[in-house]
N, C-alpha and C positions, 0 to 999 in steps of 0.2 A: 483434412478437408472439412471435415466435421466442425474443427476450429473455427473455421472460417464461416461456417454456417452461424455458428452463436454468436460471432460479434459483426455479422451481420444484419442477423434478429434483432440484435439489441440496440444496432444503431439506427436502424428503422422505425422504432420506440421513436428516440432522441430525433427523425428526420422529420416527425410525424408535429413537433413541436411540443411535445409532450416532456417534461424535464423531469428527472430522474433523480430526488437526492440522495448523495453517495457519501462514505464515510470513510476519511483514510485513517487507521490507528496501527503506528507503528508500532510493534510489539517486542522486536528482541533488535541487537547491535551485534556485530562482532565486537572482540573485545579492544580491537585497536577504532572500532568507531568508523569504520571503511566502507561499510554493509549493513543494511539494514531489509528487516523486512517488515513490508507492511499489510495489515490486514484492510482490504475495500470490500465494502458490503454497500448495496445498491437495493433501494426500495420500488417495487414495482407502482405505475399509479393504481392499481387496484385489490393489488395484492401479489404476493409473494417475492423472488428481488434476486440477488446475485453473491457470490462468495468466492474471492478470489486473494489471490495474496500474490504482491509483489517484492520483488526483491532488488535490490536498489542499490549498484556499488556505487559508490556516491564520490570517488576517484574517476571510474572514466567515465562516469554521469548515464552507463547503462541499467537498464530497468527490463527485465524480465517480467511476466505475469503469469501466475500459473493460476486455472480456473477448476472451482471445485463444484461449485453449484449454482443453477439456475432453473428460476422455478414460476417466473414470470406468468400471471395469468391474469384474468378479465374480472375476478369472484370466485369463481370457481377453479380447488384447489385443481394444478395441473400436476402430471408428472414431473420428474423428475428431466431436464434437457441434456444434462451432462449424464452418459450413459457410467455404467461401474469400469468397467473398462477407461473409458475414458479419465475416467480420475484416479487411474491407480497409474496411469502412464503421468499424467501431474504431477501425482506425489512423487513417483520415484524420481522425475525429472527436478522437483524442485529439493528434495532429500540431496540429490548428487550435487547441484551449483553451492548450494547452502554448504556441503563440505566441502567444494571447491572456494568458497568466499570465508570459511573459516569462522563459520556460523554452526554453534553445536548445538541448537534446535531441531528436531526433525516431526516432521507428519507420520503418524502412527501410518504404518501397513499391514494390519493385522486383514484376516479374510470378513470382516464386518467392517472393516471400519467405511468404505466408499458406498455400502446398501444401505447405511443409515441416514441420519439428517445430518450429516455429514459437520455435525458440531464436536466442539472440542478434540479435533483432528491432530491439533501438535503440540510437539509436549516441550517447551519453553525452557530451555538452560542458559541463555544467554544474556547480557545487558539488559535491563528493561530501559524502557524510555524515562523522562522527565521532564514537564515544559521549563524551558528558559526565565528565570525570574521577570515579572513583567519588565521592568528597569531596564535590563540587559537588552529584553524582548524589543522592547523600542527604540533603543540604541541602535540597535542593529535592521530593523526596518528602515529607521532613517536613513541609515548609511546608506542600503541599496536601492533607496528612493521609492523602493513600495508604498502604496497608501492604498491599504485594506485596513478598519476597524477588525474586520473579521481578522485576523490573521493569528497561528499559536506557530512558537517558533519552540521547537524540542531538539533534545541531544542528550546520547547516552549517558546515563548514570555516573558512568567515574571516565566520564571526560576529561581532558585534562583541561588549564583555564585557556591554553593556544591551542584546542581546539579546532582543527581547518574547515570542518563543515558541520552545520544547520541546514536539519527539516522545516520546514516553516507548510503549512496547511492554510489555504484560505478556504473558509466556508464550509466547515468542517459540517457533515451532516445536511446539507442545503444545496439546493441547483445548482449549480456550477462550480461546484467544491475542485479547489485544486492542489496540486503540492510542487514547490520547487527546491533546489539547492543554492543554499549559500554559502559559497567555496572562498573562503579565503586566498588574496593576490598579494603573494610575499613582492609584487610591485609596487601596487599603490600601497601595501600595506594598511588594507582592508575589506571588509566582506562586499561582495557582488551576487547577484541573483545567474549563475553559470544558468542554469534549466529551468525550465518550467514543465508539468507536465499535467 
């Protein structure tokens, strides 16, 4: 319930006209490239902003989001919105899909880690990212008829070159930043925009 309280708050920011630039940076892959998680961070307009990590199996194009912190204030620093409690039911909930999705990263659970500033929270074993050579990059927005200048299209490290799906990030950092999938169709025998999110 409490859940539902924060992204409440938060979209009452966003109702108020008020836009919010957000940041997605994927951080680790599983190693078949299936799953991915990504790091969003969101800037308040006055200060302080949001911390949350998504998880992205990018086969049946669901997305999970587990939130760790929010801190949104006017100037004046605010507590903390996400209580410790609250972010340790996070971590554990995102620790167990992450081994369910065969992603060997996990968020520390040590007894400090949720009372601090809640940085450097997990500890990275998996794929890292790598953007798509621009070349490729455009090749493949053409195909699915996107036209964002903004736009970075990434994929795991040791991809292989048939590769079925790209992250692709519009506005990375800036108002209306977005991310979708582009899943390969062994029909048309080429990439499409499956999601947006």
């Amino acid at each position: 319930m409490r859940s539902l309280g924060l992204l409440l708050a938060f979209y009452s920011v966003t109702a108020l006209g008020l836009c919010l630039p957000e940041r997605f940076e994927p951080v680790a892959w599983n190693y078949r490239g299936t799953a991915v998680l990504i790091h969003r961070t969101a800037t308040g307009p006055e200060g302080g902003g949001s911390s949350s990590y998504i998880l992205l199996n990018v086969v049946s194009q669901q997305a999970e989001e587990f939130y760790l912190s929010s801190n949104y204030h006017n100037g004046v620093a605010t507590a903390q919105r996400i209580d410790e409690s609250e972010c340790r039911r996070h971590v554990m909930a995102a620790n167990k899909r992450m081994n369910e999705l065969h992603l060997k990263s996990r968020f520390k659970n040590g007894p400090l880690e949720c009372r601090t500033e809640r940085t450097d929270m997990l500890e990275l074993k998996d794929t890292p990212t790598l953007p798509v050579p621009k070349a490729r990059a455009l090749e493949l927005v053409s195909i699915t008829g996107v036209s964002d200048e903004n736009l970075t299209v990434l994929a795991p490290k040791n991809a292989a070159a048939d590769f079925p799906a790209y992250l692709a990030i519009s506005n990375n950092g800036l108002c209306g930043a977005k991310y979708l999938i582009m899943l390969y169709s062994p029909v048309d025998k080429s990439y499409k925009v499956f999601r947006k999110f």
